[in-house]
C-alpha positions as CSV (number, residue, x, y, z in Angstrom):
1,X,19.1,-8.5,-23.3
2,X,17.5,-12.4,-23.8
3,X,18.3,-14.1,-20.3
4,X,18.1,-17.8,-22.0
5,X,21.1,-19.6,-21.8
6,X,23.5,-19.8,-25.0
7,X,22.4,-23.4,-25.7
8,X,18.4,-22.9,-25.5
9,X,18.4,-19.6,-27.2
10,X,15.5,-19.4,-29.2
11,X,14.8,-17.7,-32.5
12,X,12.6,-15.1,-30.8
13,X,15.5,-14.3,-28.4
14,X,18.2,-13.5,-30.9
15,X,16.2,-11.6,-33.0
16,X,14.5,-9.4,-30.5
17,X,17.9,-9.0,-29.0
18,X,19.6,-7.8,-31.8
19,X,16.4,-5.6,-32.4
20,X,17.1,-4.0,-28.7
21,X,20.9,-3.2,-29.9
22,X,20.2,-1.7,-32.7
23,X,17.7,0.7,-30.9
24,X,20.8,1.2,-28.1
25,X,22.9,2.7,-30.5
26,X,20.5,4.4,-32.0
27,X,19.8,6.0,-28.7
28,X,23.4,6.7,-28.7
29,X,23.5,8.7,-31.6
30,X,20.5,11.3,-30.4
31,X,22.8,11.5,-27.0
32,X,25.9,12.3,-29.2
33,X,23.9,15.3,-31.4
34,X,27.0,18.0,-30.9
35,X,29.4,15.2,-31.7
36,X,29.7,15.2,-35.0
37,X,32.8,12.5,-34.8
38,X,30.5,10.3,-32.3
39,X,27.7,10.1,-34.4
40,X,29.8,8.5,-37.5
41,X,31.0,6.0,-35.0
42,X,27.1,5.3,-33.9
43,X,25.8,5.5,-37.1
44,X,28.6,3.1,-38.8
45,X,27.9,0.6,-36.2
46,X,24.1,1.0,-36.5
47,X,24.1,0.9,-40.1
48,X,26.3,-2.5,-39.7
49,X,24.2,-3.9,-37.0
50,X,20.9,-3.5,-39.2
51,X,22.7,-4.7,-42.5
52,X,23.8,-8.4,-40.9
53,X,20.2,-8.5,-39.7
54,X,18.4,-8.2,-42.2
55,X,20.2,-10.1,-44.5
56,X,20.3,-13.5,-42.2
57,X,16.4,-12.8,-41.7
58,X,16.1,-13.1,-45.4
59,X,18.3,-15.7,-45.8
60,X,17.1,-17.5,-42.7
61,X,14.0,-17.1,-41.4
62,X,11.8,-15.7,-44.0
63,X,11.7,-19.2,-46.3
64,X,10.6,-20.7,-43.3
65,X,7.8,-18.5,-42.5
66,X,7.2,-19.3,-46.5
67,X,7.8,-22.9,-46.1
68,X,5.7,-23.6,-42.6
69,X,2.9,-20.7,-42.5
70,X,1.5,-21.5,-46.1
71,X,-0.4,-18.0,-47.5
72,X,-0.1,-16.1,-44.6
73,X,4.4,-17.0,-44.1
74,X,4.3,-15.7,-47.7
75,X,2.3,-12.7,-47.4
76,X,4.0,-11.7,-43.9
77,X,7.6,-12.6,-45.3
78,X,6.6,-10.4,-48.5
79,X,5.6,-7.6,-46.1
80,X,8.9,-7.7,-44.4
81,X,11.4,-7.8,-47.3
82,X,9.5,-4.4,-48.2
83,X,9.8,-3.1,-45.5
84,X,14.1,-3.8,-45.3
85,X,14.0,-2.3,-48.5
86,X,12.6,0.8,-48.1
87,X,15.5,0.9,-44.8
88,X,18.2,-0.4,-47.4
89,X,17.6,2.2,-49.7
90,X,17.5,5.2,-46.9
91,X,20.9,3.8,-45.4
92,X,22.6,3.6,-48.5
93,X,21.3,7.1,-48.7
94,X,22.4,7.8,-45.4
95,X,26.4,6.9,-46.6
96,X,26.5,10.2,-48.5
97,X,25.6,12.6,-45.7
98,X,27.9,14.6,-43.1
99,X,26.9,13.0,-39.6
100,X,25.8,16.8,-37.3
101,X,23.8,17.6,-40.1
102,X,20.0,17.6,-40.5
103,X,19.8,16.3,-43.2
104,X,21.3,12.9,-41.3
105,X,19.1,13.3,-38.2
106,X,16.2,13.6,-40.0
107,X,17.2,10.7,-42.4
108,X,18.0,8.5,-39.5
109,X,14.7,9.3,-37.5
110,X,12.7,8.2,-41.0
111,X,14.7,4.8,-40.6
112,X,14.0,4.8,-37.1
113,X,10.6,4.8,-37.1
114,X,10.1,2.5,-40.1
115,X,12.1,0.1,-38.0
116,X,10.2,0.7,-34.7
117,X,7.2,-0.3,-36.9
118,X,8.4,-3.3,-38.5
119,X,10.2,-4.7,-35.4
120,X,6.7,-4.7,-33.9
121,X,5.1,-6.7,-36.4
122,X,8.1,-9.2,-36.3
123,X,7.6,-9.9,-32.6
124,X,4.0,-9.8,-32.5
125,X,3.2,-11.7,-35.1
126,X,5.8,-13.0,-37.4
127,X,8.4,-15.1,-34.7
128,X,5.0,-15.8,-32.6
129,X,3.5,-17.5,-35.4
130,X,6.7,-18.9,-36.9
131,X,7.9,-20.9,-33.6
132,X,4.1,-22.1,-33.0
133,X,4.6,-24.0,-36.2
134,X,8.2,-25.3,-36.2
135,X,8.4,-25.7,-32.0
136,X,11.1,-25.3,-29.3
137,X,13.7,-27.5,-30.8
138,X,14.0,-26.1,-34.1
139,X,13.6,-22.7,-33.3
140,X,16.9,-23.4,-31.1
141,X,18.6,-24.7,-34.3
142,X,17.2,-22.2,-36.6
143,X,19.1,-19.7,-34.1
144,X,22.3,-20.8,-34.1
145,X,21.7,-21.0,-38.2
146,X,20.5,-17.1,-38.1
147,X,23.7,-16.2,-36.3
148,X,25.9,-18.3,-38.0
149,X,24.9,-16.6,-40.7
150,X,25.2,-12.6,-39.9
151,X,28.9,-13.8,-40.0
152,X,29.2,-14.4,-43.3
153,X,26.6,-11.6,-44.8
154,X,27.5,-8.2,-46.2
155,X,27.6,-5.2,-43.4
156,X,26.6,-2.5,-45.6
157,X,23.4,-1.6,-47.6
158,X,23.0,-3.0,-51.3
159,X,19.5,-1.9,-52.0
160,X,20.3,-3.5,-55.4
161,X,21.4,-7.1,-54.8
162,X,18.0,-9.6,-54.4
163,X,16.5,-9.9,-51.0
164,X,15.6,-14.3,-51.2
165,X,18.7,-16.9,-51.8
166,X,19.8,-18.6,-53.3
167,X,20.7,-15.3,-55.3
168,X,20.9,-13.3,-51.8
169,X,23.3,-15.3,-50.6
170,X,25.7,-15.6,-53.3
171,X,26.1,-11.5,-54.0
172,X,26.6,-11.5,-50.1
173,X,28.9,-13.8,-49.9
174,X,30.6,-11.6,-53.3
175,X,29.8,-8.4,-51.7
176,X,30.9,-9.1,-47.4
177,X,34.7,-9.2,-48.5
178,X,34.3,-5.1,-49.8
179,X,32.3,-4.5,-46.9
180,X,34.6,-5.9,-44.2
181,X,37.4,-3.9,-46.2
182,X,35.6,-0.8,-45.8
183,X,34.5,-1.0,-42.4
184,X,38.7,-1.7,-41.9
185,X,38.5,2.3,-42.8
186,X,35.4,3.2,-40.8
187,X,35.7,4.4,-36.9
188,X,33.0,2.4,-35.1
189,X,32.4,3.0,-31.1
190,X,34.6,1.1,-28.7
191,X,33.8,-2.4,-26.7
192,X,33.3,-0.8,-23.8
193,X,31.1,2.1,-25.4
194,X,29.2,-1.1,-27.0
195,X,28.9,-2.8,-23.9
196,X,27.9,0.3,-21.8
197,X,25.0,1.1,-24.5
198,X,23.8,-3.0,-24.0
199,X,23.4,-2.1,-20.7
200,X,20.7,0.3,-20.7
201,X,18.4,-1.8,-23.2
């Protein structure tokens, strides 16, 4: 987990620390493959995890990488909404199938790897390049913003709904009420079984 203190967290902490949770309880899930029941709880929490993510980096971060990195923000912000897409479209997917089966493994795996890929370029390249251009100070604001933000975004897939505000962020802001509703109905792990996972990332 990011050692910086709540106050100076930068951009590149948060994000890469929500990038090592959602590989934790991913790890979680492979540990739990003859618990059917467990592996629900891991993938619900996963499948939230990723979904808040993805839609505060589009909401947040990827404009900026538009508005400050000229061509290249645009072409690297272009390559990332792809890429949550194609995992948008694979955890809707994912919603339909019986957790234990192989079908689900094999599902997750694919989403799994496409993440492992993507999370790369992010931190190699993308938040590098990003907080070179905008500096310490507003990388510290732009991460509070970003986590703000996951608050108020949908916690499930909607491969449908667009993927750049101002249109993004009104369907969320229609869509997070279902979701939270939902996930009222959904068994997720406990805090302690959340904060035991943490530890090992």
């Amino acid at each position: 987990m990011a050692t910086a203190t709540t106050q100076a967290r930068s951009l590149r902490d948060v994000i890469t620390e929500d990038h090592r949770e959602i590989m934790a309880y991913f790890d979680e899930y492979k540990k739990n493959q003859n618990d059917s029941s467990a592996q629900e709880r891991w993938t619900n929490l996963f499948t939230w995890e990723v979904a808040r993510h993805s839609v505060g980096e589009e909401i947040v971060v990827y404009p900026l990488m538009e508005k400050y990195l000229g061509a290249q923000g645009h072409d690297l912000a272009e390559g990332d909404r792809r890429d949550h897409q194609y995992v948008k479209e694979r955890l809707y997917k994912l919603q339909g199938m019986a957790p234990g089966s192989k079908e689900h493994a094999s599902l997750m795996q694919d989403i799994v790897d496409h993440l492992k890929s993507h999370i790369e370029s992010e931190e190699s390249q993308d938040l590098p390049a990003l907080e070179k251009a905008i500096g310490p100070q507003e990388s510290q604001r732009v991460a509070k913003s970003f986590e703000r933000t996951k608050k108020f975004v949908p916690t499930r897939p909607h491969p449908s709904a667009p993927a750049r505000p101002p249109y993004e962020t009104f369907v969320g802001f229609l869509s997070a009420p279902i979701d939270k509703l939902k996930d009222y109905f959904s068994t997720f792990p406990t805090d302690e079984e959340k904060q035991e996972a943490r530890q090992h990332m």
